[in-house]
C-alpha positions as CSV (number, residue, x, y, z in Angstrom):
1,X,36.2,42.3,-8.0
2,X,34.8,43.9,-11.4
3,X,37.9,41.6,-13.3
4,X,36.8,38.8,-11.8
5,X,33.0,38.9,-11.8
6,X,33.9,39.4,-16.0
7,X,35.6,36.0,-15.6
8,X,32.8,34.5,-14.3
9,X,30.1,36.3,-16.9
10,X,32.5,34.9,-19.8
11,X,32.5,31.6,-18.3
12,X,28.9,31.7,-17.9
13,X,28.8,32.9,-21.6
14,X,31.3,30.1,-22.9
15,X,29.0,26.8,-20.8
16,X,25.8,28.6,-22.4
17,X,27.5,28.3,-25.8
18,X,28.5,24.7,-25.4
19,X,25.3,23.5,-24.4
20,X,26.3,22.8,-21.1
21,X,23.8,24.8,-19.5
22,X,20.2,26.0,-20.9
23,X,19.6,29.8,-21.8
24,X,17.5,29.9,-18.7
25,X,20.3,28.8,-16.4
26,X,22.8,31.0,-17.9
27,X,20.4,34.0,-16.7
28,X,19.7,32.9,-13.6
29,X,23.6,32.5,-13.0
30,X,23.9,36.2,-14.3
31,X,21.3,37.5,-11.8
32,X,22.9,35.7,-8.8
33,X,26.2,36.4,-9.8
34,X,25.1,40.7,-10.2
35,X,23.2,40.2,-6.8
36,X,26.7,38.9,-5.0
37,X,28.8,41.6,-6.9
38,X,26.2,44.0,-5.4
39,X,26.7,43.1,-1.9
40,X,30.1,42.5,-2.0
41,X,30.6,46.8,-2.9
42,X,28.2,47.4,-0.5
43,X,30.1,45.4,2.4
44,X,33.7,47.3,0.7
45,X,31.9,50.8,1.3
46,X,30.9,50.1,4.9
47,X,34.1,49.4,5.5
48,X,35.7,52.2,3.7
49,X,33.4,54.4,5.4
50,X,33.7,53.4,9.0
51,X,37.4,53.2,8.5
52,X,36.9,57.1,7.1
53,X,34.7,58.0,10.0
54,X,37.5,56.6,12.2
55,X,40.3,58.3,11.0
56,X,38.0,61.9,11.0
57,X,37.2,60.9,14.8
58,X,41.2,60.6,15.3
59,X,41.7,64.1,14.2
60,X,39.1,65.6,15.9
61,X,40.4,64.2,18.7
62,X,44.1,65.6,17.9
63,X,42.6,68.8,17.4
64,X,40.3,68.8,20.6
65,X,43.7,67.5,22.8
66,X,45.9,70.0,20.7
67,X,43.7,72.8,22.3
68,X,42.4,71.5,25.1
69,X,46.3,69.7,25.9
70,X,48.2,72.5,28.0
71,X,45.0,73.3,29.7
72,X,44.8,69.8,31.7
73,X,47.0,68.1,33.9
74,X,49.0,64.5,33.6
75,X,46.3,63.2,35.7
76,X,43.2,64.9,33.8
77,X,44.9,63.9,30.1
78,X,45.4,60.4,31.3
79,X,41.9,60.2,32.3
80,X,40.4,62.0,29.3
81,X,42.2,59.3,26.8
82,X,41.0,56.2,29.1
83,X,37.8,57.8,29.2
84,X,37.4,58.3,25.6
85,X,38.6,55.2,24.8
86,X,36.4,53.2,27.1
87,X,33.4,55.2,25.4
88,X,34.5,54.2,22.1
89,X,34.7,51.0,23.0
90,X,31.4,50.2,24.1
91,X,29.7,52.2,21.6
92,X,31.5,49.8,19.3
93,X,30.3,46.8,21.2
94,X,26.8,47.9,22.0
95,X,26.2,48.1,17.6
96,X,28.1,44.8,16.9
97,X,24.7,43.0,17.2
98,X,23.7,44.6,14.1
99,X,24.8,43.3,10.8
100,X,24.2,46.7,8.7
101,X,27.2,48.2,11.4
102,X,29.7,45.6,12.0
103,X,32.5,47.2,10.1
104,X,31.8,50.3,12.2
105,X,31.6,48.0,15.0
106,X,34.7,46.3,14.4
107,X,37.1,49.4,14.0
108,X,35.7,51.3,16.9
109,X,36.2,48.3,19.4
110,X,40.2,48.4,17.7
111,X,40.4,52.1,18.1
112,X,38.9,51.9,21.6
113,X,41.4,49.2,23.0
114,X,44.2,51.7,20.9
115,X,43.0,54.2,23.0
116,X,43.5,52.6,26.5
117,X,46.7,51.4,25.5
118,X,48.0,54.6,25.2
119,X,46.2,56.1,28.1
120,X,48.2,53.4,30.3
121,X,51.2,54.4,28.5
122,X,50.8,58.0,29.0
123,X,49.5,57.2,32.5
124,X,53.2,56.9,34.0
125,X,53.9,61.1,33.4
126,X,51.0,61.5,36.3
127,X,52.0,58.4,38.4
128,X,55.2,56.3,38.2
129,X,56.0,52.8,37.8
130,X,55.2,50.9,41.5
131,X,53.4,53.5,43.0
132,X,50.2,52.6,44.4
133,X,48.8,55.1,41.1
134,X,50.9,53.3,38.9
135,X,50.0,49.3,40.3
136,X,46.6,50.0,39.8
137,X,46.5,51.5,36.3
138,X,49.0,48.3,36.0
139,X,46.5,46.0,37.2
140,X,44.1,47.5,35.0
141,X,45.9,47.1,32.2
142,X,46.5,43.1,32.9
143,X,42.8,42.8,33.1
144,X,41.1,44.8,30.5
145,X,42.8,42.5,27.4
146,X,41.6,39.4,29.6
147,X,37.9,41.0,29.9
148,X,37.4,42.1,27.0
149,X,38.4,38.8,25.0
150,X,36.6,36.8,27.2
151,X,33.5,38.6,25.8
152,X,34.5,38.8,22.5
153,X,35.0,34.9,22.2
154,X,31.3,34.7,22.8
155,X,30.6,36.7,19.8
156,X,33.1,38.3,17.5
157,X,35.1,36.3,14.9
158,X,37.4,39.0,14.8
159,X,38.0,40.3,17.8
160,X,39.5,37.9,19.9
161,X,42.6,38.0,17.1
162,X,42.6,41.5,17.8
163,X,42.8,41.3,21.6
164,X,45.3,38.6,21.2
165,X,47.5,41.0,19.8
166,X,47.1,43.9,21.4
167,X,47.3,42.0,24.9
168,X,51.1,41.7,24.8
169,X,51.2,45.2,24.5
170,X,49.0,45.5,27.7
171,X,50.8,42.7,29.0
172,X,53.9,44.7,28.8
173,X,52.5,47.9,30.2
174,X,51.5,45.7,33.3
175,X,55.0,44.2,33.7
176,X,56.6,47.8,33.6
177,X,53.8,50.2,35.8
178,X,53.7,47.2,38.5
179,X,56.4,45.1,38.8
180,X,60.7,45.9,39.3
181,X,61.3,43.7,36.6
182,X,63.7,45.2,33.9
183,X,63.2,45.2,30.4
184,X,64.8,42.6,29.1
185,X,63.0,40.0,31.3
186,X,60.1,41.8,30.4
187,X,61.0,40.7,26.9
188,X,61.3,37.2,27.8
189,X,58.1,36.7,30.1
190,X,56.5,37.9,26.7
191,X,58.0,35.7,24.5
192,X,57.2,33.0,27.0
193,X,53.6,33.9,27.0
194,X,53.8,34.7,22.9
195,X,55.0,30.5,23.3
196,X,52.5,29.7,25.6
197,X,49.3,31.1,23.4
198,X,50.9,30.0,20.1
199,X,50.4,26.3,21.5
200,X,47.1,27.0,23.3
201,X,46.0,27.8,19.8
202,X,47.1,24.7,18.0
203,X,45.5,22.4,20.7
204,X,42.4,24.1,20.4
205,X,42.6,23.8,16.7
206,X,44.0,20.3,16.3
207,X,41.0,19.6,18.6
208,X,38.3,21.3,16.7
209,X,39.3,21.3,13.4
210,X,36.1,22.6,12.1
211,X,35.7,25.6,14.1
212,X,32.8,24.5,15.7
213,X,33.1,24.8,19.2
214,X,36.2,27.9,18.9
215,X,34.9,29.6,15.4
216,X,38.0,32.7,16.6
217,X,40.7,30.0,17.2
218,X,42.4,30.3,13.9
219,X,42.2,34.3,13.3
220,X,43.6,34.4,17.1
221,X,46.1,32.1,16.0
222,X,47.3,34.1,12.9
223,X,46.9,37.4,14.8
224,X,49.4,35.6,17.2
225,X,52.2,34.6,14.7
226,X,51.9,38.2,13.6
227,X,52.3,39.5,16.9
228,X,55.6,37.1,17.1
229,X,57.0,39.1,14.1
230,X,57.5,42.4,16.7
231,X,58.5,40.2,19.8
232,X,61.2,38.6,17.6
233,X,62.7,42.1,16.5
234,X,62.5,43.2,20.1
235,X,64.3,40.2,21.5
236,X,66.6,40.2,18.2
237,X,68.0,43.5,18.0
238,X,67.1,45.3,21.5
239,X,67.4,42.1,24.8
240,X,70.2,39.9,22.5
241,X,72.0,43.2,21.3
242,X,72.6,41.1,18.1
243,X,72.8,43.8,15.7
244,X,73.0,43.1,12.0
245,X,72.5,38.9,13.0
246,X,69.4,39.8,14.0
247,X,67.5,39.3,10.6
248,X,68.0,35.9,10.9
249,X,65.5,35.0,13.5
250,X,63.3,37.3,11.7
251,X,63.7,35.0,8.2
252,X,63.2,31.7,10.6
253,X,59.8,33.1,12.2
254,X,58.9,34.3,8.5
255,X,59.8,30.6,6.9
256,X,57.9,28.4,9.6
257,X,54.9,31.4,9.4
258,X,55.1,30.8,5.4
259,X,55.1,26.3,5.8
260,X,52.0,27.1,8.2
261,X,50.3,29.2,5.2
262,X,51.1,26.7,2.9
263,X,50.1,24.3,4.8
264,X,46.7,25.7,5.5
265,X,46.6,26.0,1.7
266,X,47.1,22.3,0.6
267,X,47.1,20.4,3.9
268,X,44.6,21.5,6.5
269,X,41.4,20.2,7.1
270,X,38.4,21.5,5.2
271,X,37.3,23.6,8.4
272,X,40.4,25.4,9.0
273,X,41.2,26.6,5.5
274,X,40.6,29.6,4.6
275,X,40.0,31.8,0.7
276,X,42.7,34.6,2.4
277,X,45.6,32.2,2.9
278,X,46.6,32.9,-0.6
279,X,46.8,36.8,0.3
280,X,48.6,36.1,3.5
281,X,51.0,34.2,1.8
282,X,51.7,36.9,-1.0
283,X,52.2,39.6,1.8
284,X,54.6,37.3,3.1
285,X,56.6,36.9,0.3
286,X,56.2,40.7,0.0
287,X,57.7,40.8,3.8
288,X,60.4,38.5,2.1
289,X,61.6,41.1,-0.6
290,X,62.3,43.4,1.8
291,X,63.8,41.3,4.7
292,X,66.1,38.8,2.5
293,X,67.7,41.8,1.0
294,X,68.5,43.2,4.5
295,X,70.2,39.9,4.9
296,X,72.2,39.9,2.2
297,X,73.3,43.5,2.6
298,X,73.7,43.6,6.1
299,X,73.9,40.0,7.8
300,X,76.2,38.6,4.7
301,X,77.5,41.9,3.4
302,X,77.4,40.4,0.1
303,X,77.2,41.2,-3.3
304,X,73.8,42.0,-5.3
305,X,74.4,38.5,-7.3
306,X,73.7,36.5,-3.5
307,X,70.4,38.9,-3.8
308,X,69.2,37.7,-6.9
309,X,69.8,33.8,-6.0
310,X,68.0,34.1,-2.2
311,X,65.0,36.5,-3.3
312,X,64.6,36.0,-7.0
313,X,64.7,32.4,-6.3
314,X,62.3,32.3,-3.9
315,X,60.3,34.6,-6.1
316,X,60.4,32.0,-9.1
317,X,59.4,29.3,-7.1
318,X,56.6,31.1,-6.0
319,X,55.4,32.1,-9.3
320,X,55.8,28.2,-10.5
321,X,53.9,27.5,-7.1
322,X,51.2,30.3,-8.2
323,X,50.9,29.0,-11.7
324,X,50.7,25.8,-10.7
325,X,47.7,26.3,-8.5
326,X,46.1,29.2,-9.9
327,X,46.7,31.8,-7.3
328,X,46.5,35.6,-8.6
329,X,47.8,37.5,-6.0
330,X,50.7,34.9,-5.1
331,X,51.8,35.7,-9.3
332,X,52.1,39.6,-8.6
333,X,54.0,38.6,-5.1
334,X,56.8,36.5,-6.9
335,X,57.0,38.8,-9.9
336,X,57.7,41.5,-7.3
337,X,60.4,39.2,-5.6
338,X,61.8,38.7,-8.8
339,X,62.1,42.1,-10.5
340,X,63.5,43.8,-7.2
341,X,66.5,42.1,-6.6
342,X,67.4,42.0,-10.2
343,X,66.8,45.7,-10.5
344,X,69.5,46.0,-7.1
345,X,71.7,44.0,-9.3
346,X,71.2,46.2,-12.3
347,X,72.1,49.2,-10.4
348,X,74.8,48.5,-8.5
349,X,76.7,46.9,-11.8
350,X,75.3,49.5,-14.0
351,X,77.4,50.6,-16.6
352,X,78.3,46.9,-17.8
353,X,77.7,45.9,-20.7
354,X,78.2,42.0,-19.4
355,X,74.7,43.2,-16.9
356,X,73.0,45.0,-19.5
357,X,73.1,41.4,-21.8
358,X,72.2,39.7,-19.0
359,X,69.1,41.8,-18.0
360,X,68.2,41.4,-22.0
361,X,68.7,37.3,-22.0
362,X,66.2,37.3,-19.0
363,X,63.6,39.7,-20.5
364,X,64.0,37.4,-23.6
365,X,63.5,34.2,-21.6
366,X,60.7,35.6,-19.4
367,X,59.3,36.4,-23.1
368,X,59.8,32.8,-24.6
369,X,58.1,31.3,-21.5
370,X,54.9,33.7,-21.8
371,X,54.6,32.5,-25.5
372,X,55.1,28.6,-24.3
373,X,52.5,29.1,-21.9
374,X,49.8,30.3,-24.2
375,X,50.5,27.8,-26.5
376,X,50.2,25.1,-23.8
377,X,46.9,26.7,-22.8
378,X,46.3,26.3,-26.5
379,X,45.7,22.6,-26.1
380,X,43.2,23.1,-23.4
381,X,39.8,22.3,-24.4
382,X,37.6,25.4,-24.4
383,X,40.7,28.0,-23.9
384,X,40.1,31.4,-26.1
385,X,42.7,33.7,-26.7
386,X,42.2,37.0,-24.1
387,X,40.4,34.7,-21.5
């Protein structure tokens, strides 16, 4: 934030000093521009503090159950979690009204729905799956997520996404505490349902592309595609048994969530784009690092060299995609995606002088092209060296 509220004090500077704004203007600018930096800590600090004050309130609640634990039974323990949970909750609803604590707000409603979760979880040591006990805490489970964002669509942003999410976990606990289903159709009546909201989502947005009548469509969307990432890996490696092969559906799902960033980027309407697709799509090829190598070394078995051609391409396109279009964040990403897989490589031929030359022409190359950019840039009306 402080680098890039300089930029825009020695842009400021540099249209005062070409006459393209008066003294007066530039000052004004300056103010505003102080005033935003100024609120935008401010917001950072609630947020750092309330996510503080929510980790403290985890611990003191490990330390209360750590004493207070062997002294209660499966029944008293599953209430006592549900319990505190639930009061959470609506202490984080009932102060969502208020600007000055919605980042409090926000994470006590998310630790608060944590909370239940686990209490239903937890809830099948005092009464197991179909028993009357366990039906109802099943039911329970299938309607707090649909309660809860029903509310929340009304008057949170954010927290429909995060009911969306955590409502396949509920989902799931329902399935299991009240039905004789097994777990891999469990599996599949959640990916069905995964389907089923990912297209519930897209109507609603192809239909209100501005965000006017379903302002939570799109962050319920995204949370959804996220959600997809785990349901994939479950089905993958756990209901399909597929083993190593089961990075592949995870690279699919990661490509078509990567086009639908990209997308959003340079594509979408004005009302359903967004300033943090370009650091969703940087944590995604930051996903991609990790996950391609897997493939090569475990899908493919092959050699480092496959590595450097899968990831460090896609890491070069990236940057060129980045450089083109100005995007920050996306330039670290790709750099990343680059330098890793060429490191692998460096390693696992290490001792050759043939590697050693070729890390050396691509440090030299990687060197040329910084100079060629600068002196492109030097061509550029108004461009000063250091800006």
């Amino acid at each position: 934030m402080i680098h890039e509220d300089g930029q825009i004090h020695a842009a400021i500077d540099r249209w005062e000093r070409a006459h393209l704004i008066d003294p007066e203007t530039a000052a004004a600018m300056r103010e505003e521009v102080g005033r935003h930096a100024q609120s935008s800590a401010r917001r950072l600090s609630q947020y750092v503090l309330a996510l503080t004050g929510a980790v403290v309130l985890v611990i003191a609640g490990g330390v209360f159950l750590d004493w207070a634990w062997p002294l209660l039974s499966e029944e008293t323990r599953s209430a006592v979690l549900a319990c505190v949970g639930f009061g959470v909750l609506v202490l984080g609803v009932r102060i969502e009204s208020s600007r000055r604590w919605l980042p409090a707000s926000l994470l006590m409603q998310t630790a608060g729905v944590a909370l239940l979760l686990v209490s239903y979880v937890y809830s099948e040591r005092a009464w197991p799956d179909q028993t009357i006990g366990g039906m109802l805490v099943g039911l329970a489970a299938l309607v707090t997520p649909i309660l809860l964002t029903a509310r929340a669509m009304r008057r949170s942003l954010v927290m429909p996404a995060v009911h969306m999410a955590a409502g396949f976990a509920f989902l799931a606990v329902f399935l299991d505490r009240s039905t004789p289903l097994p777990r891999d159709a469990i599996v599949w009546a959640l990916d069905l349902v995964l389907a089923g909201a990912i297209l519930v989502m897209v109507r609603l947005l192809v239909r209100d592309p501005d965000g006017d009548t379903h302002p939570w469509a799109l962050n319920a969307f995204t949370a959804s595609m996220a959600a997809g990432f785990v349901l994939v890996s479950i089905t993958a490696f756990d209901t399909l048994s597929m083993s190593d092969e089961g990075f592949l559906p995870l690279d699919v799902w990661l490509l078509l969530c990567a086009a639908l960033t990209l997308w959003g980027i340079h594509r979408a309407p004005p009302g359903l784009r967004r300033s943090w697709f370009e650091v969703l799509l940087s944590w995604e090829v930051l996903a991609w690092i990790s996950l391609g190598l897997a493939t090569v070394y475990a899908t493919f078995d092959g050699p480092p060299e496959l590595g450097v051609l899968l990831v460090g391409g896609v890491g070069v396109l990236a940057f060129h995609h980045a450089d083109r279009h100005g995007m920050k964040a996306l330039m670290g990403a790709a750099s990343l995606a680059f330098i890793v897989p060429v490191w692998w490589w460096a390693v696992d031929r290490g001792g050759a002088l043939g590697g050693v030359l070729a890390l050396l022409g691509t440090a030299a190359f990687l060197f040329w092209a910084s100079g060629r950019k600068d002196r492109e840039a030097d061509g550029v009306p108004g461009h000063e060296a250091g800006e």
